[in-house]
N, C-alpha and C positions, 0 to 999 in steps of 0.2 A: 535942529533935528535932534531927536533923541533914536538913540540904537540901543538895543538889547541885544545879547549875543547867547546863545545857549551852547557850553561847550563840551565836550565828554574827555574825561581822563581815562583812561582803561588802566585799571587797577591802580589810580591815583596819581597816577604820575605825569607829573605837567610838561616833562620836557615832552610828550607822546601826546600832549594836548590836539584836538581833532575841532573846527568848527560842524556845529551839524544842525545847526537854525539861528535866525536871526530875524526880529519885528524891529523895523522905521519907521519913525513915528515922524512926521512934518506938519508945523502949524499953516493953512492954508488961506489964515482969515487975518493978517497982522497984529496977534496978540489980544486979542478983543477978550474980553471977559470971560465971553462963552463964546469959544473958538470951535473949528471943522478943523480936522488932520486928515492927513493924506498917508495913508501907511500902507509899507510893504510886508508881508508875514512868506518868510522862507525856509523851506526843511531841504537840509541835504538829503543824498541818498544811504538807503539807513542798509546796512548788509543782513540785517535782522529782519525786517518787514518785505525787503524785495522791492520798498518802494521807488522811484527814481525822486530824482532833487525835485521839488515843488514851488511851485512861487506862488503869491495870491496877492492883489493889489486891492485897497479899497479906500471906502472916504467914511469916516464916522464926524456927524454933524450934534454941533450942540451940547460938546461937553464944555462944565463949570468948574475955568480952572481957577475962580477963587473959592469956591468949596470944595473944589473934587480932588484927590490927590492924583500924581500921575500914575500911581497900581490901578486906580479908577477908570482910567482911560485904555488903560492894560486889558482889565478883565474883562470891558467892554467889548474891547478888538477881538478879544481870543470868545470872550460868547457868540460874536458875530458870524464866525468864523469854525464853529464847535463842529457843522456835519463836517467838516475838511479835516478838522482837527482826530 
């Protein structure tokens, strides 16, 4: 599984570090060439927006992981995903 974590510092400072999204990424197809992931895309709830926490689960099929790099597979999920975004 790969995890991306998106974190906020307010005014930089890490001991006050905040989780406030996070994308999992799971290969769904045994490492095949051109693999299917199974990913989770999650936004905390943001005091700015009003939004509440969010979750979005989905499957992207047919990416090329000996061409493609894994930002590849990244921009893919978050385009998939852009009205939510």
């Amino acid at each position: 599984m790969i995890e991306l974590k998106v974190m906020y510092y307010p005014n930089g400072e890490r001991h006050r570090a905040k989780e406030i999204g996070y994308l999992q990424i799971s290969n769904i197809s045994d490492l095949e060439d051109v693999s299917d992931y199974e990913y989770t895309l999650h936004s905390a709830t943001s005091p700015m927006t009003w939004r509440g926490p969010e979750t979005h689960h989905g499957i992207w099929r047919g990416h090329n992981r000996k061409h493609e790099s894994i930002w590849s597979l990244v921009r893919k999920i978050l385009e998939q995903n852009k009205d939510w975004l």
